[in-house]
VOMILO-593143 format. One record per residue (C-alpha): residue in three letters; y, x, z. Coordinates in Angstrom, 3 decimals, decimal comma. Example, Ala and Ser with C-alpha at 12.3 -4.5 7.8 and 13.67 -1.06 7.14 Angstrom:
BEGIN
ALA_-4,500_12,300_7,800 .
SER_-1,060_13,670_7,140 .
***
This chain:
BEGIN
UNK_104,763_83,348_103,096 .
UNK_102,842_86,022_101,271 .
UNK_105,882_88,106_102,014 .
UNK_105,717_87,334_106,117 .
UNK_102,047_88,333_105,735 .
UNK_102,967_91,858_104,055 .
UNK_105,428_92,575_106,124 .
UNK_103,339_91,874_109,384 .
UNK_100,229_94,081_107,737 .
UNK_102,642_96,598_107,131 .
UNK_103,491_96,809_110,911 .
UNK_99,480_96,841_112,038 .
UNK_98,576_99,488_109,899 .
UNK_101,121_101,865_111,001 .
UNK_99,907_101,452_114,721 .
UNK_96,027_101,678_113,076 .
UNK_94,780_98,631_113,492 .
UNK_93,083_98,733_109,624 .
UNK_90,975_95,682_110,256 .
UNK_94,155_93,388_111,242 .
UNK_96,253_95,150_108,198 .
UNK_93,048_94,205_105,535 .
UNK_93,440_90,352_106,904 .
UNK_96,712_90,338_106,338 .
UNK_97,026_92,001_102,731 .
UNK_93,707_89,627_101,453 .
UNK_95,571_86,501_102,787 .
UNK_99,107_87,748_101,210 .
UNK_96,939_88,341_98,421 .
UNK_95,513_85,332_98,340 .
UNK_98,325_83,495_98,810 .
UNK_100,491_85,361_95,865 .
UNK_97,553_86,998_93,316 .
UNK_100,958_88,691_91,760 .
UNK_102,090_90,333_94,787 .
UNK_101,918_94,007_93,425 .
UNK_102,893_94,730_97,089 .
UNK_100,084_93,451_99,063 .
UNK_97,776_94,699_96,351 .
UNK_98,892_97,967_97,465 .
UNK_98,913_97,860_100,590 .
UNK_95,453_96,071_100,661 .
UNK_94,418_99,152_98,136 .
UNK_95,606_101,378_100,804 .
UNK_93,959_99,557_103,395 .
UNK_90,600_99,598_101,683 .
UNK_91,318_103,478_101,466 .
UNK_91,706_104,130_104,807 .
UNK_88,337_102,137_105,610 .
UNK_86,404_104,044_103,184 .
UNK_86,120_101,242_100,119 .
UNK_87,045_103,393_97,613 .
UNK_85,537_101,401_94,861 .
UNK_87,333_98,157_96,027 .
UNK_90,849_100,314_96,794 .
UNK_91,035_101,612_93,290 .
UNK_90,527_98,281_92,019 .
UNK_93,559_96,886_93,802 .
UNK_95,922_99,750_92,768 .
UNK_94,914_98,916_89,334 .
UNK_95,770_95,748_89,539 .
UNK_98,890_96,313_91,177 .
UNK_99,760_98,570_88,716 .
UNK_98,987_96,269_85,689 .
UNK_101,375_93,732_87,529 .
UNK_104,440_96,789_87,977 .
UNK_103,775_99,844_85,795 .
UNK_107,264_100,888_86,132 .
UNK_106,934_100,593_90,594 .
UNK_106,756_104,620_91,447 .
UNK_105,659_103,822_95,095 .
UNK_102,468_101,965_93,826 .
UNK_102,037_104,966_90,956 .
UNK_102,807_107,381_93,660 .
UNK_99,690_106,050_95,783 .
UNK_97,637_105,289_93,360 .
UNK_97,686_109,247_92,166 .
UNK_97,057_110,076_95,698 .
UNK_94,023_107,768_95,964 .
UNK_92,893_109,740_92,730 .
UNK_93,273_113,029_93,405 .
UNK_91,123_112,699_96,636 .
UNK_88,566_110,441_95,217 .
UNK_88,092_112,741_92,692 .
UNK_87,617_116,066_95,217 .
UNK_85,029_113,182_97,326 .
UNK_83,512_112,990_94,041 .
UNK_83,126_116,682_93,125 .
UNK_81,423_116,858_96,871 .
UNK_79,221_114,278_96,261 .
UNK_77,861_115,983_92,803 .
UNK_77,416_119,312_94,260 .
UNK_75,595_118,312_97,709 .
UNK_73,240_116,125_95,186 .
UNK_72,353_120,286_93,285 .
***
């Protein structure tokens, strides 16, 4: 089941529809807590709707659950590398 609802958020997201892909990856996760794949794709959900704080969260986790999975590593040092330049803004607008 948790698997149907992946699979399903996967195909909403890549049309855009963020809000329909976030149901989806909560109820998969929800459903399976150790579903390293819809705590990804929930963490790159959250990401794309600016909940940066709650997306790096869920790559954690999924990466605690699969520290070997390159895909999740892969996104996760995306999700990094541009929260960290959205950071660096942040700090010098508040100078």
């Amino acid at each position: 089941k948790s698997a149907l609802e992946v699979k399903f958020g996967i195909d909403v997201a890549q049309k855009g529809m963020w809000r329909e892909a976030l149901f989806r990856f909560q109820k998969a996760v929800e459903d399976d807590p150790q579903n390293s794949s819809a705590l990804n794709n929930l963490a790159v959900t959250l990401e794309q709707m600016g909940d940066f704080q709650e997306a790096r969260e869920n790559y954690e986790r999924a990466l605690e659950l699969k520290p070997n999975d390159l895909y999740i590593q892969q996104n996760y040092d995306l999700f990094r590398e541009a929260d960290d330049k959205r950071n660096r803004k942040k700090r010098r607008r508040k100078r």
